[in-house]
N, C-alpha and C positions, 0 to 999 in steps of 0.2 A: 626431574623427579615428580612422580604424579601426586596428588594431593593425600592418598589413603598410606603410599609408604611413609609423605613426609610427619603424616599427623600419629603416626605410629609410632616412629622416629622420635619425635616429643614425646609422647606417651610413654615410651621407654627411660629416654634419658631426663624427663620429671622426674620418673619412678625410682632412679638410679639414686639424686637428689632427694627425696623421700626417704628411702631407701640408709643411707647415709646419716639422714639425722634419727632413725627409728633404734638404728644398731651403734649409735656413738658410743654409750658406755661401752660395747663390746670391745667394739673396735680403734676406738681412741683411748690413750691413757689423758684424764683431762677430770684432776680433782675439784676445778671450778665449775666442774657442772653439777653436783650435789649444792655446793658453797653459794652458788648464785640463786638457788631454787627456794632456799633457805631464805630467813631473815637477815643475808651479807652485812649488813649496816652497822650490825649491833655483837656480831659474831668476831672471833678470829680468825685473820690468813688462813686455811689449811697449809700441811705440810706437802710439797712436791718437791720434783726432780726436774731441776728448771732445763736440763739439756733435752729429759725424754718429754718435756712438755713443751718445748717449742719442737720439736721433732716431730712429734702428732698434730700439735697445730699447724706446721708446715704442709703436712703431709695431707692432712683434711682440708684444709685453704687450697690446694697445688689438684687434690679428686674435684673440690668445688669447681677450681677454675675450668679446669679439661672438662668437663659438661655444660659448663656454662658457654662456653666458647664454643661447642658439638653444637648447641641450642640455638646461639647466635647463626652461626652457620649455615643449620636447616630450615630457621628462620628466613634469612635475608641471601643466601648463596653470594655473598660478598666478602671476597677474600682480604681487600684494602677493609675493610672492617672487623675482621678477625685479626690482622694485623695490629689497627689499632686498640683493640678491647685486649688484644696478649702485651700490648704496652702498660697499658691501664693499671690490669692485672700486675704484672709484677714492679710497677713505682708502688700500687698502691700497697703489695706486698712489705716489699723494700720497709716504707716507709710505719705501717701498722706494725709490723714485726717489731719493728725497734721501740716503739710506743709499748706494744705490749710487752716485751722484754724489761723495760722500766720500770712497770709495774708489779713485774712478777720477780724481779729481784730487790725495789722500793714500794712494799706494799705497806699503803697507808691509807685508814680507813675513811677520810673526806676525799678521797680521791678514789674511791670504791663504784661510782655511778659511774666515770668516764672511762674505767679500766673494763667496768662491764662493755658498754658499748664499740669500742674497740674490739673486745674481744669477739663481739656479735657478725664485726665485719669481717672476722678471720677464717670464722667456724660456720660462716652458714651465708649464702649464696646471694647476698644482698647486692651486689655491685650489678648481678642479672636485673636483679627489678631495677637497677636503676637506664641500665644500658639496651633493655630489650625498648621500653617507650622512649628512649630520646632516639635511636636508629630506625625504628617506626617515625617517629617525627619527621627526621631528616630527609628519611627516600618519600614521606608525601609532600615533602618541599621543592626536591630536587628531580 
């Protein structure tokens, strides 16, 4: 792949990424995006639908990951690395799901910071930042 489609290619599926958090209220049902913008600390739980909110969170986690993984990809054309970052991806799913699941059916308000952050890892594409500079690291090691 020459440099101009692959830098395209990112440009694109940035954009997608972009794209995705610009149009969230549209496209997600996800009452803790108002709730969190807010003063959360000192407010009350909003009301949800905890089946059609883990369904959206799933589903926005599941868009993240499939780009995130495309990025990797045109990044590094290493398929034993997409392999492993689709592992990653769904323990770290597995495991954040059911954290926030806890939360969103034991909502309590000194436990309102860590329910945030959780939810930061579900909704928005941070496992990239973490995985694009250590697979940089590794191939100028290896």
């Amino acid at each position: 792949m020459n440099n101009s489609l692959k830098y395209t290619l990112l440009i694109l599926l940035f954009g997608m990424l972009v794209l995705i958090r610009v149009f969230e209220n549209q496209l997600f049902y996800d009452p803790y995006l108002l709730f969190f913008q807010n003063d959360y600390l000192y407010i009350d739980n909003p009301r949800r639908e905890v089946f059609k909110l883990m369904t959206f969170t799933s589903l926005r986690y599941g868009l993240n990951a499939i780009i995130s993984l495309a990025i990797l990809y045109v990044v590094f054309k290493d398929v034993s690395m997409i392999k492993f970052s689709t592992l990653i991806y769904l323990f770290s799913f597995i495991l954040l799901s059911l954290m926030y699941l806890y939360f969103v059916v034991n909502p309590k308000q000194e436990q309102y910071y860590l329910f945030f952050n959780i939810r930061r890892f579900l909704i928005q594409p941070i496992l990239l930042l973490v995985l694009l500079p250590a697979f940089y690291y590794y191939k100028l090691k290896h």
